[in-house]
DOMAR-805097 format. One record per residue (C-alpha): residue number from 1; x, y, z. Coordinates in steps of 0.25 Angstrom, whole numbers, padded with zeros to 4 digits. Example, Ala and Ser with C-alpha at 12.3 -4.5 7.8 and 13.67 -1.06 7.14 Angstrom:
<atoms>
<atom k="1" X="0049" Y="-0018" Z="0031"/>
<atom k="2" X="0055" Y="-0004" Z="0029"/>
</atoms>
This chain:
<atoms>
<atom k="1" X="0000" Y="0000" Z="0000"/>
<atom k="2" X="0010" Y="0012" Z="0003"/>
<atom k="3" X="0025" Y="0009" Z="-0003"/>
<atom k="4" X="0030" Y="0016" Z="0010"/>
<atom k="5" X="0028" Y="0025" Z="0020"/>
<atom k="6" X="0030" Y="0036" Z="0011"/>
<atom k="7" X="0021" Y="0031" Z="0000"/>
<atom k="8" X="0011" Y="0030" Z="0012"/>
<atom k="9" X="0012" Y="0044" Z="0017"/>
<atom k="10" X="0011" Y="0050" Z="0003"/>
<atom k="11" X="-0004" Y="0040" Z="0002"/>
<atom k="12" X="-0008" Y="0045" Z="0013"/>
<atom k="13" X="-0006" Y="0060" Z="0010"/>
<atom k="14" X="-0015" Y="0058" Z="0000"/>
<atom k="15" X="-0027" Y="0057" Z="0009"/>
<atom k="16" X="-0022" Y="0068" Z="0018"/>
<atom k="17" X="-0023" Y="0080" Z="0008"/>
<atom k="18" X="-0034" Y="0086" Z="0016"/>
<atom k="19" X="-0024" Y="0090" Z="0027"/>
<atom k="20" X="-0014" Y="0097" Z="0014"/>
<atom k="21" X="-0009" Y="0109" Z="0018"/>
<atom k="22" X="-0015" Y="0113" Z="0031"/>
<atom k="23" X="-0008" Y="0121" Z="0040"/>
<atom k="24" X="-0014" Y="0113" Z="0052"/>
<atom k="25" X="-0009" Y="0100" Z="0048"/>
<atom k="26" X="0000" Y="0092" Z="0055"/>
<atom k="27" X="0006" Y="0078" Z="0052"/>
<atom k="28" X="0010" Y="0069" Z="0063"/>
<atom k="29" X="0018" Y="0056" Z="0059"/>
<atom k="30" X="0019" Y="0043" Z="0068"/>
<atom k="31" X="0033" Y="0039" Z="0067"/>
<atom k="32" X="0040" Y="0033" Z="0063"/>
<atom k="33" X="0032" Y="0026" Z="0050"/>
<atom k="34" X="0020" Y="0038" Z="0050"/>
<atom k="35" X="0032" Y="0049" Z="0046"/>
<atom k="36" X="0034" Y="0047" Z="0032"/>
<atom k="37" X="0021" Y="0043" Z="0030"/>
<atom k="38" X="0019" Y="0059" Z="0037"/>
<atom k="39" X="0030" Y="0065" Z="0029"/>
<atom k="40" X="0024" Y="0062" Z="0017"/>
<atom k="41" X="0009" Y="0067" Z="0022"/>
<atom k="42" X="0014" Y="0079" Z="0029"/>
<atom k="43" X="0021" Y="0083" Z="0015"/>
<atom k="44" X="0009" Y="0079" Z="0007"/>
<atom k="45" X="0001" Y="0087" Z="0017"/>
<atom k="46" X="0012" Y="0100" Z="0018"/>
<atom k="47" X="0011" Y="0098" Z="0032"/>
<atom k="48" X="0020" Y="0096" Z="0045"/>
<atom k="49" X="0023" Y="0082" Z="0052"/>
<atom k="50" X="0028" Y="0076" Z="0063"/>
<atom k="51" X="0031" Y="0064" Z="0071"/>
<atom k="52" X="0023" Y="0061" Z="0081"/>
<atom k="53" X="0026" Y="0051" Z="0090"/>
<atom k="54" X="0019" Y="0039" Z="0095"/>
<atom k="55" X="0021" Y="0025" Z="0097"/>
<atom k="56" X="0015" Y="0012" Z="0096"/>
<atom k="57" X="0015" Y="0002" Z="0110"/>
<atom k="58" X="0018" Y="-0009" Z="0103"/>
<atom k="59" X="0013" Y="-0025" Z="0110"/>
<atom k="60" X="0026" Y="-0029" Z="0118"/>
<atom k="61" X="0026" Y="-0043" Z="0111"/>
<atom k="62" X="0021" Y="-0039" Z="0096"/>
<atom k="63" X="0027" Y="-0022" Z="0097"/>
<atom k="64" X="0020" Y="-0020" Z="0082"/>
<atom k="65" X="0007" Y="-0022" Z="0088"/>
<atom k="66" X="0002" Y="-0009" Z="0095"/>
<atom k="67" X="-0006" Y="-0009" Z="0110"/>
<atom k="68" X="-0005" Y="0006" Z="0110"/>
<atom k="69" X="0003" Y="0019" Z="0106"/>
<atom k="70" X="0010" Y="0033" Z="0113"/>
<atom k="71" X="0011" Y="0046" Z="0108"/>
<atom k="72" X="0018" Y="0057" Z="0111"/>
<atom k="73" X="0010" Y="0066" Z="0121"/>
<atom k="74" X="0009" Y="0053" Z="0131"/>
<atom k="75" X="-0004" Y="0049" Z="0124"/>
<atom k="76" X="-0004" Y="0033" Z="0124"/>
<atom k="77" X="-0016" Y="0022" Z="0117"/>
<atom k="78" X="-0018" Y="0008" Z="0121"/>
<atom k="79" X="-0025" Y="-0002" Z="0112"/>
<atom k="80" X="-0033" Y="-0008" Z="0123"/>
<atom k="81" X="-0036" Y="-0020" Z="0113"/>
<atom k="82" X="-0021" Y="-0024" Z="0107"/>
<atom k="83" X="-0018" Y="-0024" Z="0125"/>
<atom k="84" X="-0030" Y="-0033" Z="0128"/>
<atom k="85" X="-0031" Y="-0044" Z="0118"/>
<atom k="86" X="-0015" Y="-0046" Z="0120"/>
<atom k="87" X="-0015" Y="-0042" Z="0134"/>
<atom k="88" X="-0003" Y="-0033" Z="0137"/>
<atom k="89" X="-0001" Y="-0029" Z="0149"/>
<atom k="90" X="-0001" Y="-0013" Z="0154"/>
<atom k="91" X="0015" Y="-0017" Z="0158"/>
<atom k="92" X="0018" Y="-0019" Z="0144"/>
<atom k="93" X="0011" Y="-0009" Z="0137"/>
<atom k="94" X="0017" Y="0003" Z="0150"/>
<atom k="95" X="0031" Y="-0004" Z="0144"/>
<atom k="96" X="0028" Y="-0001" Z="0130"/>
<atom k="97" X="0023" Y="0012" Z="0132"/>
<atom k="98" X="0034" Y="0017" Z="0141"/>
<atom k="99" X="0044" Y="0011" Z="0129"/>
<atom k="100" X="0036" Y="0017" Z="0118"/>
<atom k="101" X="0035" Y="0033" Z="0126"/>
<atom k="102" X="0050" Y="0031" Z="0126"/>
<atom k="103" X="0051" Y="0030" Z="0111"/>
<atom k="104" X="0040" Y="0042" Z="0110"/>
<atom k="105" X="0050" Y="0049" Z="0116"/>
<atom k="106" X="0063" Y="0045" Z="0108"/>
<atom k="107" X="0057" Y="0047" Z="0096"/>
<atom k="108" X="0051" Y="0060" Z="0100"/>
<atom k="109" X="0066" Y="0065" Z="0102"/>
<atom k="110" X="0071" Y="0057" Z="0087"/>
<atom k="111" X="0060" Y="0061" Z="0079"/>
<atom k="112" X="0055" Y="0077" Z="0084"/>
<atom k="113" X="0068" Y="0079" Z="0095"/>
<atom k="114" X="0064" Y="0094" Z="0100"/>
<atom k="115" X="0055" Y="0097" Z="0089"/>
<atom k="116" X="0040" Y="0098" Z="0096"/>
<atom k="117" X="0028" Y="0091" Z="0091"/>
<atom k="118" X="0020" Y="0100" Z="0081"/>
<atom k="119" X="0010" Y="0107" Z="0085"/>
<atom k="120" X="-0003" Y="0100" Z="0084"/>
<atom k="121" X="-0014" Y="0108" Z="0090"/>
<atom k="122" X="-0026" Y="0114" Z="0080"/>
<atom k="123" X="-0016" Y="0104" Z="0069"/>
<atom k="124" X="-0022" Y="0093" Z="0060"/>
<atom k="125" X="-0014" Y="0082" Z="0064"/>
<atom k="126" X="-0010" Y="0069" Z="0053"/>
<atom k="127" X="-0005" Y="0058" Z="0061"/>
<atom k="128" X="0003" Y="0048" Z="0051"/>
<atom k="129" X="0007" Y="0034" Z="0052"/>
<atom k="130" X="0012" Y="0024" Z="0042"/>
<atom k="131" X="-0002" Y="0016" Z="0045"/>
<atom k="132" X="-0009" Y="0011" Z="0057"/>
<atom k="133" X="-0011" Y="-0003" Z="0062"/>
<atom k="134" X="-0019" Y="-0002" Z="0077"/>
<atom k="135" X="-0016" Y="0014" Z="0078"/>
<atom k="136" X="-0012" Y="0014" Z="0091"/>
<atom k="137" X="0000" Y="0023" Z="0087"/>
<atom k="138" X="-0009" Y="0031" Z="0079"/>
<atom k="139" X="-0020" Y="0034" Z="0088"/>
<atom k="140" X="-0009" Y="0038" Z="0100"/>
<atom k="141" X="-0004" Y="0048" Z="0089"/>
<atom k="142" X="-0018" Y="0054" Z="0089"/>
<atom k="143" X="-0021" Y="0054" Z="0102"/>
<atom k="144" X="-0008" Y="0062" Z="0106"/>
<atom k="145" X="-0010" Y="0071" Z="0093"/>
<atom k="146" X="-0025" Y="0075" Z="0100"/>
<atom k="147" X="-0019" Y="0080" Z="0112"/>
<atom k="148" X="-0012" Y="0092" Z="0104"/>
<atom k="149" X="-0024" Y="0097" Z="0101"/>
<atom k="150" X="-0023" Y="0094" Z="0085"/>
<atom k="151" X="-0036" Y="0099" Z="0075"/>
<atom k="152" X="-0037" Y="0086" Z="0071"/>
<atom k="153" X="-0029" Y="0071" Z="0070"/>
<atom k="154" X="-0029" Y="0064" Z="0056"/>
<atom k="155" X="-0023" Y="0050" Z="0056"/>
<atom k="156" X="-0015" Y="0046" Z="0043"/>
<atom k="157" X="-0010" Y="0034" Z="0039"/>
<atom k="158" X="-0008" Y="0026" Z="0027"/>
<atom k="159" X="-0014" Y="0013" Z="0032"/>
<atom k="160" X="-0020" Y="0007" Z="0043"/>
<atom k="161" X="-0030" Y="-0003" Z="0049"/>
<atom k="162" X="-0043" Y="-0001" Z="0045"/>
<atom k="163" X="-0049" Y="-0001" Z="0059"/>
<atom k="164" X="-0038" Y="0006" Z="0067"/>
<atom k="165" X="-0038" Y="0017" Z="0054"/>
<atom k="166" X="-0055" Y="0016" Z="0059"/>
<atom k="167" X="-0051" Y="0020" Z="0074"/>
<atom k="168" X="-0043" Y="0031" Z="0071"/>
<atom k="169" X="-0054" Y="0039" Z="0066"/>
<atom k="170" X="-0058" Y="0039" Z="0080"/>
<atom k="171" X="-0048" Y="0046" Z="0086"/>
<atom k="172" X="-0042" Y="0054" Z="0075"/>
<atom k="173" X="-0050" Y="0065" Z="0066"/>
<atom k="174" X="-0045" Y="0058" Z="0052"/>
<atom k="175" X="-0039" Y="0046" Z="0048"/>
<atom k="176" X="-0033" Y="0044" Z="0034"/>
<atom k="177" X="-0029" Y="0031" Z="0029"/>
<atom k="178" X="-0022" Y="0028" Z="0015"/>
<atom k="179" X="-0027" Y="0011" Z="0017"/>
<atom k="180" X="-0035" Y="0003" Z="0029"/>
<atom k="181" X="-0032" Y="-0011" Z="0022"/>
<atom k="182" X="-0038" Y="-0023" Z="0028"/>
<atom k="183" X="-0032" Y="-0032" Z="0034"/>
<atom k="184" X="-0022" Y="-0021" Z="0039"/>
<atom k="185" X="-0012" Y="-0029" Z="0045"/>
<atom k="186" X="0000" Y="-0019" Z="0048"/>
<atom k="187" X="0005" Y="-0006" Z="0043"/>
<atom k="188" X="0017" Y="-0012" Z="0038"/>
<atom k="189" X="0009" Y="-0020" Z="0026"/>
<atom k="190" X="0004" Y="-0010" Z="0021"/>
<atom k="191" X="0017" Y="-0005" Z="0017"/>
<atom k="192" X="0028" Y="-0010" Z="0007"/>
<atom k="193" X="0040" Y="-0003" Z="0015"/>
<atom k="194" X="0036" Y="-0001" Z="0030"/>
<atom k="195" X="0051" Y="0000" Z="0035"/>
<atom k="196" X="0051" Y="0005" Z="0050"/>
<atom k="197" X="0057" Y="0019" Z="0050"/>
<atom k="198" X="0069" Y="0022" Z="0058"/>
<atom k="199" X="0071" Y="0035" Z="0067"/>
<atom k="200" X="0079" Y="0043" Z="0058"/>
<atom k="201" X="0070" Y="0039" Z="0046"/>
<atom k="202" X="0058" Y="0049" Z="0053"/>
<atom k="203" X="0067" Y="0059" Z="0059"/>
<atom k="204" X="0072" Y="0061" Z="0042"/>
<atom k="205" X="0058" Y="0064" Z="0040"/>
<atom k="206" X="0055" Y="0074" Z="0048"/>
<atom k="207" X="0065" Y="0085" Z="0047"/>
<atom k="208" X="0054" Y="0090" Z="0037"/>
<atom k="209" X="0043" Y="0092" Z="0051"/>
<atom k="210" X="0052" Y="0105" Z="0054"/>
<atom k="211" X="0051" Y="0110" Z="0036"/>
<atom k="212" X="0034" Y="0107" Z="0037"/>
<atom k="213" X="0034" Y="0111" Z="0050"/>
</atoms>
């Protein structure tokens, strides 16, 4: 479906031209896959990005499969679902969390060092990522967004599970998807080259936030 991340970004664009040219509009990147998937929205769009930081609390024995999320701004989700039917305890998932704020905050100094956040109030916000499988990343992200005060949060991603794409129209005011394909799967299959990114590959991309900014 999308060659790459790029290739991805540039189809998704496409069904973003409503937010072209505003002044109030802000793209928001989930790193490390969502940034060039953003890059290529925000030029599309001539508008600003940005990181913004959350991360997925992986299950202690299968790490790809997501019981929760943290985002920066201390704002935390739980799938209360994924926890019951394979019964992890609140031990394991306080040790996951506590690990994965610690990575919040090392990225925080590798990708934005002293630079601030945006700003974010009165700003229509499009939160990217590369896809969504359960969206607990996702829906941390829009939940942290929300205490900034922002106009409105659109979620943007390329592809994603039909019904988690279903649930974020509940806690987001848009959500724009290239492709819900059935049966989803993972993100990963949806892609031809879905090499995981490095450090120095995202901080590259974003010497262009100061320039837009």
């Amino acid at each position: 479906m999308f060659r790459d991340r790029r290739d991805a970004g540039r189809q998704l664009a496409r069904l973003l031209t409503s937010y072209a040219n505003r002044s109030d509009v802000l793209v928001l990147a989930l790193p490390r896959g969502g940034v060039p998937v953003a890059a290529e929205v925000a030029a599309v769009l001539s508008a600003p990005f940005d990181v913004f930081l959350v991360r997925k609390l992986g299950v202690p024995f299968h790490p790809e499969l997501a019981m929760g999320a943290v985002a920066e701004g201390g704002i935390s989700v739980l799938n209360p679902d994924v926890i019951a039917q394979l019964q992890i305890p609140k031990s394991d998932i306080d040790r996951v969390a506590a690990a994965e704020a610690l990575e919040l905050t090392r990225r925080a100094q590798v990708f934005r060092g002293s630079r601030a956040l945006p700003p974010i109030s009165g700003r229509a916000v499009v939160l990217i990522d590369d896809g969504l499988a359960t969206g607990a990343t996702m829906e941390a992200a829009v939940l942290a967004v929300r205490q900034h005060g922002p106009s409105g949060v659109v979620v943007a991603v390329p592809v994603a599970a039909k019904e988690t794409a279903e649930r974020m129209k509940t806690i987001a005011d848009d959500v724009v998807c290239v492709a819900t394909p059935e049966p989803f799967q993972a993100v990963g299959l949806w892609y031809d080259d879905f090499a995981q990114m490095t450090d120095e590959e995202v901080v590259g991309m974003l010497p262009r936030v100061s320039r837009l900014r």
